[in-house]
C-alpha positions, 0 to 999 in steps of 0.5 A: 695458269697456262702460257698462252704465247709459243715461240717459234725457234730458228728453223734448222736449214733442212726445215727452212728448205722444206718451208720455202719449197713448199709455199714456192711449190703453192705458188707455182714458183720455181727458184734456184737452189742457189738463191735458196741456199744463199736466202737460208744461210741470209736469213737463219732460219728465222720464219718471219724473215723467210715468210716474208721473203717466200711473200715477195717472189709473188711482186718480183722473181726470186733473186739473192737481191730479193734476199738483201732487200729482205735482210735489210728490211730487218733492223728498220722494222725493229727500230720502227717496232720499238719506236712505239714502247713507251720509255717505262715498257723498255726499262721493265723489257731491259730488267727482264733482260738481266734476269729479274723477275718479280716486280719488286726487283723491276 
């Protein structure tokens, strides 16, 4: 059976640069190099974080304040998101966590 789920890695600094410029460029949006940079080295390269920061710019302009608001937002959605799993569902994440990997071991 096939994997179906992929996982995105962390997006190096030239890949992250490249993918803010292009959705700012879509956008018709000019940032400073200097909010880039400071948004790249915030966010490391993770797509998610700045997909939603290259997002925001089309509510507000692009600042390093922008970036905190981004970065903070961060650890509140991953509470929130785990707020959901049931008691049962994070055991069987945590034992997975510590390398068991059959049932019977879970």
């Amino acid at each position: 059976m096939e994997d179906t789920l992929t996982k995105v890695s962390r997006f190096d600094r030239v890949l992250s640069l490249e993918f803010l410029n292009a959705g700012f460029r879509e956008s018709s949006l000019e940032v400073s190099n200097d909010v880039l940079e400071y948004a790249i080295s915030k966010l490391d390269g993770i797509a998610g974080w700045l997909t939603k920061f290259g997002l925001q710019p089309l509510k507000s302009k692009p600042t390093k304040q922008l970036v905190e608001e981004v970065f903070s937002y961060a650890p509140k959605t991953s509470i929130n998101e785990v707020d959901h799993f049931s008691k049962q569902y994070l055991d069987v994440v945590e034992a997975i966590g510590m390398g068991k990997d059959r049932w019977s071991d879970i």
